[in-house]
N, CA, C and O atoms as CSV, one atom per row, in Angstrom:
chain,resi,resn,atom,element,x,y,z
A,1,UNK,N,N,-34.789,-1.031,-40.156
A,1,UNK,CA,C,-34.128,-1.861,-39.167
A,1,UNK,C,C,-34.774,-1.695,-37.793
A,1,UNK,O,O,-34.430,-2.497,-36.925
A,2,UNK,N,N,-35.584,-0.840,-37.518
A,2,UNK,CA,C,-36.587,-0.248,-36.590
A,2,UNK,C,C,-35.917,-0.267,-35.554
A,2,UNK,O,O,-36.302,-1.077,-34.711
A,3,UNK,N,N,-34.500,0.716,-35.155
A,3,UNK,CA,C,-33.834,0.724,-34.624
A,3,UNK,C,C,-33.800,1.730,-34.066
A,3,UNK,O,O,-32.800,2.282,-34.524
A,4,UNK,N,N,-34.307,2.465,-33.242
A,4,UNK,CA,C,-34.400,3.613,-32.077
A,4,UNK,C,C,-32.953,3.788,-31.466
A,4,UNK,O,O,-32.037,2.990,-31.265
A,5,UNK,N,N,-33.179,5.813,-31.142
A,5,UNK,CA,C,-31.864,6.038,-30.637
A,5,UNK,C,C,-31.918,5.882,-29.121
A,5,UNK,O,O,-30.889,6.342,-28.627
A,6,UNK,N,N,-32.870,5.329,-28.095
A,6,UNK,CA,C,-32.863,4.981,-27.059
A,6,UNK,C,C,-32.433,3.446,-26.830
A,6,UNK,O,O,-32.336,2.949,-25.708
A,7,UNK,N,N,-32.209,2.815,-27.932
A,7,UNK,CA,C,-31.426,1.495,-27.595
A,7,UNK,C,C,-30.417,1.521,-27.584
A,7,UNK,O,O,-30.041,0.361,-27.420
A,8,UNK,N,N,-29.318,2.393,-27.688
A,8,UNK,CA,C,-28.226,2.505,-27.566
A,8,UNK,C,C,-27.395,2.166,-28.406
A,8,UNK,O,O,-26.351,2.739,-28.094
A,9,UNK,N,N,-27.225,1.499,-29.393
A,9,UNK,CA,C,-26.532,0.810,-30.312
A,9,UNK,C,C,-25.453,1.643,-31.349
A,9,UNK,O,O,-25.666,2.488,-32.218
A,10,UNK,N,N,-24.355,1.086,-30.911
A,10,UNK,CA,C,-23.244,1.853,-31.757
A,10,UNK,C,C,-23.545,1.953,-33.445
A,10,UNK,O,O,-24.463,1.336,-33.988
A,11,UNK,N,N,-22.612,2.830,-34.144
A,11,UNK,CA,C,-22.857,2.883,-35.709
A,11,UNK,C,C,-22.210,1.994,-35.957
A,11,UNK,O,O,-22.560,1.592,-37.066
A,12,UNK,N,N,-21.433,1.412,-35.571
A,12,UNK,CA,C,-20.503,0.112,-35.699
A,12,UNK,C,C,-21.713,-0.955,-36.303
A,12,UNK,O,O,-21.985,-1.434,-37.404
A,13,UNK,N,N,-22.228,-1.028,-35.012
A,13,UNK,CA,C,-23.259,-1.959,-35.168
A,13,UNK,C,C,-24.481,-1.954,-36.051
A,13,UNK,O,O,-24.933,-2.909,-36.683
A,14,UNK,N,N,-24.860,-0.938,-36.000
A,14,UNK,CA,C,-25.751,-0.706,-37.021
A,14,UNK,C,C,-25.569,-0.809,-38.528
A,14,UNK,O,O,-26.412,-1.070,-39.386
A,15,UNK,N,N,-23.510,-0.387,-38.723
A,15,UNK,CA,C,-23.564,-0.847,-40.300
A,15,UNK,C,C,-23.326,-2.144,-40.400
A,15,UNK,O,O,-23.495,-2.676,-41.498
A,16,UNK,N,N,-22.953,-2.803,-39.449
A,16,UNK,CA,C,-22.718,-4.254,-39.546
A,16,UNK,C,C,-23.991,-4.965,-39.755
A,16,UNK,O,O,-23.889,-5.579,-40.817
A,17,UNK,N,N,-25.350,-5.191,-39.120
A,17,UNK,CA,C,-26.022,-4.820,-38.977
A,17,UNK,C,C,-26.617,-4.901,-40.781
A,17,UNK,O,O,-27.265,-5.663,-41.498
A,18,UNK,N,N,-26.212,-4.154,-40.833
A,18,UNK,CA,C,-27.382,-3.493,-42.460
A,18,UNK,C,C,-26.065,-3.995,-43.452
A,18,UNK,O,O,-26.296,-3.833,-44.650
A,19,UNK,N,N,-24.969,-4.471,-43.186
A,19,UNK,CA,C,-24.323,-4.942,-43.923
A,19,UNK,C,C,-23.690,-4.077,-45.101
A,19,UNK,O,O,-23.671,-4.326,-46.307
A,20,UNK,N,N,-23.095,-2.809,-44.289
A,20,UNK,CA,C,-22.909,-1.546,-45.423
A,20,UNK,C,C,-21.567,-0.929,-45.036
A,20,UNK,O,O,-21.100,-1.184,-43.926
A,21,UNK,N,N,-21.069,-0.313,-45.695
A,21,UNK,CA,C,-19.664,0.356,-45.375
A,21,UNK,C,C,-19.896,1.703,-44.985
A,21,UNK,O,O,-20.817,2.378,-45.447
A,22,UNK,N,N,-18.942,2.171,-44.004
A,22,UNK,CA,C,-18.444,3.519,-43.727
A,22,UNK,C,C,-19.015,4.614,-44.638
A,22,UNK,O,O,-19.031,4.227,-45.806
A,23,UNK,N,N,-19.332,5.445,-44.530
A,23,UNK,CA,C,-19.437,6.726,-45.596
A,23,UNK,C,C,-17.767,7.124,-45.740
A,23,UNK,O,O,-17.219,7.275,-46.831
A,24,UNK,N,N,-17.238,7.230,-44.727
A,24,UNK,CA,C,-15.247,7.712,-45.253
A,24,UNK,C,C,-15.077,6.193,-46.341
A,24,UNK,O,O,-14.513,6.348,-47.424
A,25,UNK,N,N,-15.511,5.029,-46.018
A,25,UNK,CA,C,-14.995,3.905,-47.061
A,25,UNK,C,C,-15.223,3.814,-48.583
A,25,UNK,O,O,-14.616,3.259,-49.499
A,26,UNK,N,N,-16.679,4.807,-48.472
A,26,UNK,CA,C,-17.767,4.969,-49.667
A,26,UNK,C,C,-16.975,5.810,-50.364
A,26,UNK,O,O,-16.802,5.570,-51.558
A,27,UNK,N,N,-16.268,7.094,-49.683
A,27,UNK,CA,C,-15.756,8.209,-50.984
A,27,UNK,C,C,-14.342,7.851,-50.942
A,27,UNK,O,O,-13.791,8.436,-51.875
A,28,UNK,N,N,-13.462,7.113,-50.240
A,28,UNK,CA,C,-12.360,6.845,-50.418
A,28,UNK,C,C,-12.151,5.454,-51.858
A,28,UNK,O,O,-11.114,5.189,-52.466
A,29,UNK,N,N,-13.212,4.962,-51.987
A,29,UNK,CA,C,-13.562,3.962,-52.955
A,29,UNK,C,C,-13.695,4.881,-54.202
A,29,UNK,O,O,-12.930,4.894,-55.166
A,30,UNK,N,N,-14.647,5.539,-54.040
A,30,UNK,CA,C,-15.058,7.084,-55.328
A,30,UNK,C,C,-13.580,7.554,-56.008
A,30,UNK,O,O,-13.124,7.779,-57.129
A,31,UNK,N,N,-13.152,7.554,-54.675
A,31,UNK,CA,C,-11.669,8.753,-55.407
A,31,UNK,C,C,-11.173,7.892,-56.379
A,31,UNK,O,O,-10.994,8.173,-57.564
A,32,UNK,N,N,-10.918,6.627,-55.723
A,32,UNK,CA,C,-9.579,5.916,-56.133
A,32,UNK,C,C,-10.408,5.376,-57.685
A,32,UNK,O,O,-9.810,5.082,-58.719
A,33,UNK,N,N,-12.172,5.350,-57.451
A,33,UNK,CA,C,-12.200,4.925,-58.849
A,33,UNK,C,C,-12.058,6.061,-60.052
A,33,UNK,O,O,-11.618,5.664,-61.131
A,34,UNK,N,N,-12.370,7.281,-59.925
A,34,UNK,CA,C,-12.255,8.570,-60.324
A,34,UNK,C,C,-10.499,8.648,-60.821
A,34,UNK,O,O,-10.007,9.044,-61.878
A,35,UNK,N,N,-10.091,8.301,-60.041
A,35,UNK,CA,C,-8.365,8.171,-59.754
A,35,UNK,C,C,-7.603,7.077,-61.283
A,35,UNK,O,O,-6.827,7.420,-62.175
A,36,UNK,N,N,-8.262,5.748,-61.000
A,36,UNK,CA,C,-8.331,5.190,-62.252
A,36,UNK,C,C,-8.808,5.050,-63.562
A,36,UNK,O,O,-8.270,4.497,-64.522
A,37,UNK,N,N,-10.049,5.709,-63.465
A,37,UNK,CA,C,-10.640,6.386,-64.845
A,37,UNK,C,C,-9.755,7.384,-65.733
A,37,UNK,O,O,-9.601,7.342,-66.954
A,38,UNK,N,N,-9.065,8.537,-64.565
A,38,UNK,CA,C,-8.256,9.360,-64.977
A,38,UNK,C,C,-7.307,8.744,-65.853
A,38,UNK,O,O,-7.313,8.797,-67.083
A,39,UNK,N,N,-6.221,7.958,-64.865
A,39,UNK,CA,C,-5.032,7.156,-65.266
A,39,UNK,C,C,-5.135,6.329,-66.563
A,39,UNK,O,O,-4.106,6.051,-67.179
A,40,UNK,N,N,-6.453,5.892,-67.033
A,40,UNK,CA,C,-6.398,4.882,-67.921
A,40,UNK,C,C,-6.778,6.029,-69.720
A,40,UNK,O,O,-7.084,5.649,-70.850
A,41,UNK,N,N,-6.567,7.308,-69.194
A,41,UNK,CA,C,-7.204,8.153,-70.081
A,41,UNK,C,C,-5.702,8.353,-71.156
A,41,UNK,O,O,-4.668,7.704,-71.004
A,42,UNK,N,N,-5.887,9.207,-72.020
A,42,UNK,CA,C,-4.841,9.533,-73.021
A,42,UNK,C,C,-4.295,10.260,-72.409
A,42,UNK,O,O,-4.728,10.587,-71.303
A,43,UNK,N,N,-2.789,10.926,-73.080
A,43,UNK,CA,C,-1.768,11.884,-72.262
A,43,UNK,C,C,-2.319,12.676,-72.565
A,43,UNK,O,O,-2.566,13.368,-71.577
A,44,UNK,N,N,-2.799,13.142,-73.580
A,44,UNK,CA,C,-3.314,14.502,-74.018
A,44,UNK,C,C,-4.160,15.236,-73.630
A,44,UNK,O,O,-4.247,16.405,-74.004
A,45,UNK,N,N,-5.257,14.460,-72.474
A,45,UNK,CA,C,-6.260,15.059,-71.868
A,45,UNK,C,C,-6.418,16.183,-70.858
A,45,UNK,O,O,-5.761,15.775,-69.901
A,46,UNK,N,N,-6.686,16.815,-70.684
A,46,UNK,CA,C,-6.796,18.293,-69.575
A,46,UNK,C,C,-6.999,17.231,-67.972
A,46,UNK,O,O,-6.349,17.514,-66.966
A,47,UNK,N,N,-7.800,16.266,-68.000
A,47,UNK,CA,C,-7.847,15.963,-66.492
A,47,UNK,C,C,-6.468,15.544,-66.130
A,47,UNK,O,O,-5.866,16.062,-65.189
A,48,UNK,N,N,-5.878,14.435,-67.012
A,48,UNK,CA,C,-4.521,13.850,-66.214
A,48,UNK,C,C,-3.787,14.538,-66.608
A,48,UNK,O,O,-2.755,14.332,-65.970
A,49,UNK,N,N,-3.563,15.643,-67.638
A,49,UNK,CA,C,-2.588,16.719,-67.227
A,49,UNK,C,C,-2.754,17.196,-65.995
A,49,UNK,O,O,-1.782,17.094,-65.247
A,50,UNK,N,N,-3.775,17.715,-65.560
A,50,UNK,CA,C,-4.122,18.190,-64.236
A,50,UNK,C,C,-3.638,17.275,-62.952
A,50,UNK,O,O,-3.085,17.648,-61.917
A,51,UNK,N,N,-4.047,15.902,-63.380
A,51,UNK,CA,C,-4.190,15.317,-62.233
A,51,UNK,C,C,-2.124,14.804,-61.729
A,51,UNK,O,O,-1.645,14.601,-60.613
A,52,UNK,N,N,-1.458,14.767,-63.093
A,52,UNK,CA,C,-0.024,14.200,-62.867
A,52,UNK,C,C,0.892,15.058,-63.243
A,52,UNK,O,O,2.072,14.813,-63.491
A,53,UNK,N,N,0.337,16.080,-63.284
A,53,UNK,CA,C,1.292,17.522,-63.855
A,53,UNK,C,C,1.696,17.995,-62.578
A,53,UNK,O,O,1.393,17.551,-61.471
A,54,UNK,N,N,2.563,19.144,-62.939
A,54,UNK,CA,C,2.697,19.849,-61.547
A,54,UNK,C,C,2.697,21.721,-61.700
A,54,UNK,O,O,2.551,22.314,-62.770
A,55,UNK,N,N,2.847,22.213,-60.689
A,55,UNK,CA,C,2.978,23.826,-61.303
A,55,UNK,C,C,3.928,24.052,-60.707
A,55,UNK,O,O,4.409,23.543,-59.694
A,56,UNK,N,N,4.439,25.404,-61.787
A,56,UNK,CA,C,5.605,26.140,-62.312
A,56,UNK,C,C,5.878,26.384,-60.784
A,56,UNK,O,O,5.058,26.200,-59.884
A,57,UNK,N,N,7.116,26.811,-60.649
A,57,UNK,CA,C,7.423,27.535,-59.142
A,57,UNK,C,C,6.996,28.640,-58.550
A,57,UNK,O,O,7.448,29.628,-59.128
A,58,UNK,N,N,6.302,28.907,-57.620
A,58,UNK,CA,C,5.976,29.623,-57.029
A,58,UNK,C,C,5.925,30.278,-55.277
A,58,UNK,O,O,7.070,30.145,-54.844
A,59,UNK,N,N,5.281,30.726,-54.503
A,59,UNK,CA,C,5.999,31.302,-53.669
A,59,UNK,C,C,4.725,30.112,-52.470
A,59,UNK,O,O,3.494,30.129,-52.445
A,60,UNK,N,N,5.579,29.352,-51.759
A,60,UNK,CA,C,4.536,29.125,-51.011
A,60,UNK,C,C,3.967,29.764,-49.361
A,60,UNK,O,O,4.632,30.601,-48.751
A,61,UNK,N,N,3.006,29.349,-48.969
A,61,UNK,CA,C,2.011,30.110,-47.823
A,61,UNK,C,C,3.144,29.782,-46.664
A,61,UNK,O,O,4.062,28.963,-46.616
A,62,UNK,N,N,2.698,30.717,-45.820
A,62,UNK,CA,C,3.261,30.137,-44.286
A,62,UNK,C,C,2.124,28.754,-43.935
A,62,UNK,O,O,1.099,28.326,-44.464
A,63,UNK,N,N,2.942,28.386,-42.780
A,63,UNK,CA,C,2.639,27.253,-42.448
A,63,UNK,C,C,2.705,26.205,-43.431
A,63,UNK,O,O,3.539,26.208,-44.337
A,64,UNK,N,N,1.462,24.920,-43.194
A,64,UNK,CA,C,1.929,24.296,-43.961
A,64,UNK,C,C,1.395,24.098,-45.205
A,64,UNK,O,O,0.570,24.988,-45.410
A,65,UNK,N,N,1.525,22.930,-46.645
A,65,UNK,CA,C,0.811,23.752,-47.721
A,65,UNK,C,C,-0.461,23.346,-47.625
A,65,UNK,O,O,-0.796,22.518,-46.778
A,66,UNK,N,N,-1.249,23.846,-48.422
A,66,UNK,CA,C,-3.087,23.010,-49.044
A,66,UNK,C,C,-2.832,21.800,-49.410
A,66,UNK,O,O,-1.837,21.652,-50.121
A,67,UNK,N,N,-3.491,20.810,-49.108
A,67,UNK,CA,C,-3.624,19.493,-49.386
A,67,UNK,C,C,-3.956,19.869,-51.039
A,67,UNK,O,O,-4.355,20.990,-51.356
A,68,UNK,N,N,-3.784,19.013,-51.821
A,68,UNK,CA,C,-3.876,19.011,-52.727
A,68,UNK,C,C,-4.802,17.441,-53.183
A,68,UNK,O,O,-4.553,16.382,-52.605
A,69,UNK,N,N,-5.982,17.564,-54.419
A,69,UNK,CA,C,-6.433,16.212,-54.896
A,69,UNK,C,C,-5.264,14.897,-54.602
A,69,UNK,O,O,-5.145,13.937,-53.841
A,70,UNK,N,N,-4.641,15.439,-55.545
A,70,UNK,CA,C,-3.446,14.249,-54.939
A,70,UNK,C,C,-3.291,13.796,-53.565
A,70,UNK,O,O,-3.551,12.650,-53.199
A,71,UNK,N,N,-2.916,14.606,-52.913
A,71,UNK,CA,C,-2.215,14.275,-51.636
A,71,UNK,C,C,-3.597,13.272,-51.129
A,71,UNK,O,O,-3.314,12.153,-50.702
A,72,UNK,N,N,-4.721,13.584,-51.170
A,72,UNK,CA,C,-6.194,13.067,-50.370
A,72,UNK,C,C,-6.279,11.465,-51.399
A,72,UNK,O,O,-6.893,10.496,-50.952
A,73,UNK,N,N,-5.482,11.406,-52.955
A,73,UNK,CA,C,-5.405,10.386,-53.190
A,73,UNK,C,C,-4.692,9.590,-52.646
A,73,UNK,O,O,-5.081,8.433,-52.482
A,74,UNK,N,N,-3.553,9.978,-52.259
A,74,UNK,CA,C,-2.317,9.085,-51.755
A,74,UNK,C,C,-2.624,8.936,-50.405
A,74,UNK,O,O,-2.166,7.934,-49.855
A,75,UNK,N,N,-3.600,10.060,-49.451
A,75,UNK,CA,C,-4.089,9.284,-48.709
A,75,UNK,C,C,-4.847,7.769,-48.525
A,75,UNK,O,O,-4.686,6.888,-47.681
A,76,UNK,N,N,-5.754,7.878,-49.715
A,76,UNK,CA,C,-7.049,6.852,-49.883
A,76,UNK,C,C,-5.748,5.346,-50.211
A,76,UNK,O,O,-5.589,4.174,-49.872
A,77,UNK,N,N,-5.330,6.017,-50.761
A,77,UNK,CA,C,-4.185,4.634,-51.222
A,77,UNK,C,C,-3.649,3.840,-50.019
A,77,UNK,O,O,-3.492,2.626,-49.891
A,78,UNK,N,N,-3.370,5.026,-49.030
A,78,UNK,CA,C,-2.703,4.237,-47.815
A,78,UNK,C,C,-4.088,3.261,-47.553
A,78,UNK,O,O,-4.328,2.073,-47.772
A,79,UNK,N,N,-4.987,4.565,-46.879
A,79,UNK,CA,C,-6.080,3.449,-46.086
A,79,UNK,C,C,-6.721,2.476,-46.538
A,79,UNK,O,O,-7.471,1.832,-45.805
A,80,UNK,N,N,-6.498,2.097,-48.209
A,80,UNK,CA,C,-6.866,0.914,-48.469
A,80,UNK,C,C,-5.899,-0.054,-48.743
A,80,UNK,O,O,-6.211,-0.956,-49.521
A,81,UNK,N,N,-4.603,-0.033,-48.171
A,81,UNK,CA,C,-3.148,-1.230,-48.037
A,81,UNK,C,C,-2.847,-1.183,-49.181
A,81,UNK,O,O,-2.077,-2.123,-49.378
A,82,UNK,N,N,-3.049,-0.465,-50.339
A,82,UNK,CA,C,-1.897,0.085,-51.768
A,82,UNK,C,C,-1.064,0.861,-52.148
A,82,UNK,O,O,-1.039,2.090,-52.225
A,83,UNK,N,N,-0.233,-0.067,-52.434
A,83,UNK,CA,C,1.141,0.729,-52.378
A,83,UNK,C,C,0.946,1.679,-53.535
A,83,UNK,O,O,0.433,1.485,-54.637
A,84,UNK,N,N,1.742,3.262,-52.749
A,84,UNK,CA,C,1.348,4.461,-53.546
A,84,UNK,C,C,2.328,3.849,-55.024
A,84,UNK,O,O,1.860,3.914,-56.161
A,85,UNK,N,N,3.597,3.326,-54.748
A,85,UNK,CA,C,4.244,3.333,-55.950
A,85,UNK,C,C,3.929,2.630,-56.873
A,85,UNK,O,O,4.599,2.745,-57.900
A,86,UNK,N,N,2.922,1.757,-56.851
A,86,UNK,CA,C,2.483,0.687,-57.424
A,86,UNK,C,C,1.480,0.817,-58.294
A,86,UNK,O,O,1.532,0.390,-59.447
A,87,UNK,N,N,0.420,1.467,-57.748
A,87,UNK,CA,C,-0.507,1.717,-58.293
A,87,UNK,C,C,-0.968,1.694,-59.407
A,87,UNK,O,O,-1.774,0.870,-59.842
A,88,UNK,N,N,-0.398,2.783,-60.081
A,88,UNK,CA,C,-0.373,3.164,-61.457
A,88,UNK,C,C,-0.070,1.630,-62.288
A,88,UNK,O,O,-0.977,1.243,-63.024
A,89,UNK,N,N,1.045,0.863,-62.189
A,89,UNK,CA,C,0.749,-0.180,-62.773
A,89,UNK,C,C,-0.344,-1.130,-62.985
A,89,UNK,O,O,-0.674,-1.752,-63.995
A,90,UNK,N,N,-0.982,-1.090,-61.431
A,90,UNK,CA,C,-2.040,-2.177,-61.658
A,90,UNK,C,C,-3.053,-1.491,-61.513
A,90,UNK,O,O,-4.021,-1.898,-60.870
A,91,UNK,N,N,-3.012,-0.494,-62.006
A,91,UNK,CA,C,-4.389,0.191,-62.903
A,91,UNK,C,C,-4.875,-0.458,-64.262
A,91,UNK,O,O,-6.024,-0.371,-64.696
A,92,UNK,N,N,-3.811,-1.129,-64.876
A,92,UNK,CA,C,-3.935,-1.215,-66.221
A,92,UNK,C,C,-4.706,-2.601,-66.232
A,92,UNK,O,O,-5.390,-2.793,-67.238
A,93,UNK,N,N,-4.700,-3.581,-65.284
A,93,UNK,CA,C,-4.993,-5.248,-64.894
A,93,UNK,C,C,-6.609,-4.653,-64.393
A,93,UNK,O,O,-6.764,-4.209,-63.256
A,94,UNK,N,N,-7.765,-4.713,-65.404
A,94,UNK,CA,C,-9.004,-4.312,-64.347
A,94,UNK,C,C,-9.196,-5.224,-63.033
A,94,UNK,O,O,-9.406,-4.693,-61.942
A,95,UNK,N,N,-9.098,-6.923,-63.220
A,95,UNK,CA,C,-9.639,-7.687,-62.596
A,95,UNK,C,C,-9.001,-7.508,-61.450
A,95,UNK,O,O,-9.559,-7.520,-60.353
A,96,UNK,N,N,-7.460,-7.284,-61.696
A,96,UNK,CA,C,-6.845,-7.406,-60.232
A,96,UNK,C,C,-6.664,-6.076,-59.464
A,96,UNK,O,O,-6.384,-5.990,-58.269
A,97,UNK,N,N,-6.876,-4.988,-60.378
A,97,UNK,CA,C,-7.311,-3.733,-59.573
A,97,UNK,C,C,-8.246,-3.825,-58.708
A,97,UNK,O,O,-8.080,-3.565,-57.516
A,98,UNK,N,N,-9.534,-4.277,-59.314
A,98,UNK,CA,C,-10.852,-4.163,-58.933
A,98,UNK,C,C,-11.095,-5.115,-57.568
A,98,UNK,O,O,-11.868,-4.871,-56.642
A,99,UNK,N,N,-10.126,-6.374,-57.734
A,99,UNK,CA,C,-9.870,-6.853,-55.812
A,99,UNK,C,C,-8.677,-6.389,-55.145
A,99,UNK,O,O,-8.589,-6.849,-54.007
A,100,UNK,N,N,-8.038,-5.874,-55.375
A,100,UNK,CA,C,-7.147,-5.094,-54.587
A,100,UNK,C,C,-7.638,-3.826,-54.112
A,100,UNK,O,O,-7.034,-2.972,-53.463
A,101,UNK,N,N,-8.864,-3.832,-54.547
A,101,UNK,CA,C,-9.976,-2.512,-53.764
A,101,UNK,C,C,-10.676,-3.261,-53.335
A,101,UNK,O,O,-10.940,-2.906,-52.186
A,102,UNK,N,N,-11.205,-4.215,-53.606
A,102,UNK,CA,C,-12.416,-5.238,-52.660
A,102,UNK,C,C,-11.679,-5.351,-51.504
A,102,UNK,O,O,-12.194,-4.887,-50.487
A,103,UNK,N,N,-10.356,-5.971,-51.406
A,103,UNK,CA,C,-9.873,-6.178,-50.381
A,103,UNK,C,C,-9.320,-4.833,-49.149
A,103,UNK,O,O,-9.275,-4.857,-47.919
A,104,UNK,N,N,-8.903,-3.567,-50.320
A,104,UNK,CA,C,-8.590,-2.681,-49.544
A,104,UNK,C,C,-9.714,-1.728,-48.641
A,104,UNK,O,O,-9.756,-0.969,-47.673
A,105,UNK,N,N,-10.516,-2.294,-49.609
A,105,UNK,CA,C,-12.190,-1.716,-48.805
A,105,UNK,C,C,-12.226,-2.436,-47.359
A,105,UNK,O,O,-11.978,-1.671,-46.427
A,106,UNK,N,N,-12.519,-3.902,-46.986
A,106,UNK,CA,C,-12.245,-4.817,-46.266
A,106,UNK,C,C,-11.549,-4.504,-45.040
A,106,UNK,O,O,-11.933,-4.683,-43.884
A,107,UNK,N,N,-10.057,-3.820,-45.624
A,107,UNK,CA,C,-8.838,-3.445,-44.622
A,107,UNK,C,C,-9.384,-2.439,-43.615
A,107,UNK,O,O,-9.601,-2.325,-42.409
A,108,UNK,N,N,-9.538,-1.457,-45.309
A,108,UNK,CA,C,-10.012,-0.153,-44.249
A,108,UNK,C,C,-11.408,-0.193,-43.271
A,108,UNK,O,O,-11.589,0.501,-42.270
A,109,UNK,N,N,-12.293,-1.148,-43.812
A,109,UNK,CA,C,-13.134,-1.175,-42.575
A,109,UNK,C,C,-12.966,-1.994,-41.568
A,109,UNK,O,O,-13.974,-1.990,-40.861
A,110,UNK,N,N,-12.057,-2.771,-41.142
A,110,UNK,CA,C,-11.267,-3.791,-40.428
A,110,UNK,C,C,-10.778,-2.524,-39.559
A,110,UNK,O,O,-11.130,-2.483,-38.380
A,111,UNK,N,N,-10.140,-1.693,-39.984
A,111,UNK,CA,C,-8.835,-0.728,-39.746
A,111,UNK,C,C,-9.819,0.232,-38.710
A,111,UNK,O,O,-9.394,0.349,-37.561
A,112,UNK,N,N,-11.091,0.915,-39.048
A,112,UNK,CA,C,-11.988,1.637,-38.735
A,112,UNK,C,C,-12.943,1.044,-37.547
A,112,UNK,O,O,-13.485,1.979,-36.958
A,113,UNK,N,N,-13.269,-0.093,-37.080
A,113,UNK,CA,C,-13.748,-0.737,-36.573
A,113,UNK,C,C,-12.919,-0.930,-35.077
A,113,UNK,O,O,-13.342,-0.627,-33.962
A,114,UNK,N,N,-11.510,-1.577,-35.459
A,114,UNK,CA,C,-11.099,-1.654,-34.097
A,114,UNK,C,C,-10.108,-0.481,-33.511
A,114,UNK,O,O,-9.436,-0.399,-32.483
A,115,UNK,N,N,-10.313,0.337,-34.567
A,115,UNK,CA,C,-9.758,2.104,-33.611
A,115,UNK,C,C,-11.107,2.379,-33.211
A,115,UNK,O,O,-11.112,3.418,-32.550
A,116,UNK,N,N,-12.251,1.888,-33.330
A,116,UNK,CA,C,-13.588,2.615,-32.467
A,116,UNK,C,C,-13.606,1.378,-31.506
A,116,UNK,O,O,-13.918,1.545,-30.327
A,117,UNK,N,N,-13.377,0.516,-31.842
A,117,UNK,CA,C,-13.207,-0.264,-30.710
A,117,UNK,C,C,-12.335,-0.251,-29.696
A,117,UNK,O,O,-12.657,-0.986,-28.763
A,118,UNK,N,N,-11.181,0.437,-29.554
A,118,UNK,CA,C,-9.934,0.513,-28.911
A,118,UNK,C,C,-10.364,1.764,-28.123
A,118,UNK,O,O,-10.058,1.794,-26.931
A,119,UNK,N,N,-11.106,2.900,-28.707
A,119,UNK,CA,C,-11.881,4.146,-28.192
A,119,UNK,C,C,-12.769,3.989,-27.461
A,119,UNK,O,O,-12.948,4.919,-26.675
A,120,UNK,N,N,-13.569,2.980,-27.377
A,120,UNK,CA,C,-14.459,2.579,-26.521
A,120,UNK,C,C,-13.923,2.294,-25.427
A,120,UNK,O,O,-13.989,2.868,-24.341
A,121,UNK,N,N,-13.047,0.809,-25.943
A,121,UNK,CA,C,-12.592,-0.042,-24.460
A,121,UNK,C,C,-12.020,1.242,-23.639
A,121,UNK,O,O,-12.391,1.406,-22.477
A,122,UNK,N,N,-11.032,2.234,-24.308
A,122,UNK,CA,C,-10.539,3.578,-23.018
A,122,UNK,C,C,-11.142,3.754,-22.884
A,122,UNK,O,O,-11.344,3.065,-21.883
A,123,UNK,N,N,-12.186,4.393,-23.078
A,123,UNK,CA,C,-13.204,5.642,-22.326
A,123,UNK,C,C,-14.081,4.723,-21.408
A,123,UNK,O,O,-14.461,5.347,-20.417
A,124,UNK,N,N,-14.478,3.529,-21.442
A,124,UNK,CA,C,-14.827,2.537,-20.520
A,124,UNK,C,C,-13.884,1.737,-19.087
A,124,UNK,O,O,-14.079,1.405,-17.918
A,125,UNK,N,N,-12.987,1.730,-19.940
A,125,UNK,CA,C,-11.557,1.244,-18.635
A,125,UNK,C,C,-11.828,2.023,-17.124
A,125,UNK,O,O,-11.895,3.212,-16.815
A,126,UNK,N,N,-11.951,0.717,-16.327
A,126,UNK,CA,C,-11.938,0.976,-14.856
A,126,UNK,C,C,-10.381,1.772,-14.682
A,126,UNK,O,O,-9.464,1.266,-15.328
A,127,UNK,N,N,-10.098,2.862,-13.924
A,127,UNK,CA,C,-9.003,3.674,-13.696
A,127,UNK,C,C,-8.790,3.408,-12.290
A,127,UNK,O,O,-9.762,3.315,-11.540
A,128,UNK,N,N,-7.337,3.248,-11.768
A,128,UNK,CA,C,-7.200,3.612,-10.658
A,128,UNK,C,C,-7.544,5.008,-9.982
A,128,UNK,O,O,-7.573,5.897,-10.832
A,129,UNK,N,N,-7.791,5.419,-8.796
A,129,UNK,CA,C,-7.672,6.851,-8.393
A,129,UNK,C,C,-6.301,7.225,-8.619
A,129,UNK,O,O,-5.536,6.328,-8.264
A,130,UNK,N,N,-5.729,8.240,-9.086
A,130,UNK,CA,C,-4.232,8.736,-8.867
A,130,UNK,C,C,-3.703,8.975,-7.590
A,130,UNK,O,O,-2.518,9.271,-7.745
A,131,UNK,N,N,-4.107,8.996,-6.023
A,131,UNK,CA,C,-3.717,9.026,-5.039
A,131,UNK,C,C,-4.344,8.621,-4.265
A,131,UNK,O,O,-5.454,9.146,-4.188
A,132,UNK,N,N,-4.052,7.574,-3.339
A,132,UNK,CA,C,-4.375,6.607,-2.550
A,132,UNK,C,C,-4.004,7.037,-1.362
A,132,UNK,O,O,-2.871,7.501,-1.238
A,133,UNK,N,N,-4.983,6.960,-0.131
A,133,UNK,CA,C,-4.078,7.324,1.794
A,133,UNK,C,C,-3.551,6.046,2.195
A,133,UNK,O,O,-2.965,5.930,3.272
């Protein structure tokens, strides 16, 4: 793209630009497909035991707990506009899974774009002085 770091040009721009997604958009896409591979597997398997099981009671840490695979899924779920409760159903529909991630891909880089844009415009914003004579 012969694009030098003395031209100044945001990463914004540059993936727009090269017409490419986020690296956070790239593995949040990974999980959720990893996520549905799992789901579409037999009950009997060691991963989705793992992945929809839970463990026995135990004593937990101070503060607060370890994120868990899960929890970083149900993150990815938010940032791509799917509903956590839902999911699992339209796992089973490939076609309409597979754009309800096209589109949630879309969101989340929609979503990513104008919080760096909103970060910019502050840190650029003309300020009043706080005390005037």
């Amino acid at each position: 793209m012969k694009i030098k770091w003395w031209h100044r040009i945001s990463n914004n721009e540059v993936l727009q630009r090269a017409k490419s997604t986020t690296i956070e958009t790239m593995l949040c896409g990974n999980h959720l497909h990893w996520l549905v591979y799992v789901s579409r597997m037999k009950d009997n398997r060691i991963q989705k035991q793992l992945l929809f099981g839970e463990l026995a009671r135990r004593t937990c840490d101070r503060g607060h707990p370890r994120k868990r695979w899960k929890d970083c899924a149900k993150d990815d779920l938010k940032s791509f506009n799917i509903d956590y409760n839902s999911w699992y159903c339209e796992t089973q529909d490939r076609a309409r899974w597979q754009q309800n991630v096209r589109e949630g891909e879309a969101f989340s880089e929609r979503q990513l774009f104008s919080r760096a844009e909103r970060h910019h415009q502050k840190r650029h914003e003309v300020r009043a002085p706080l005390f005037q004579n």
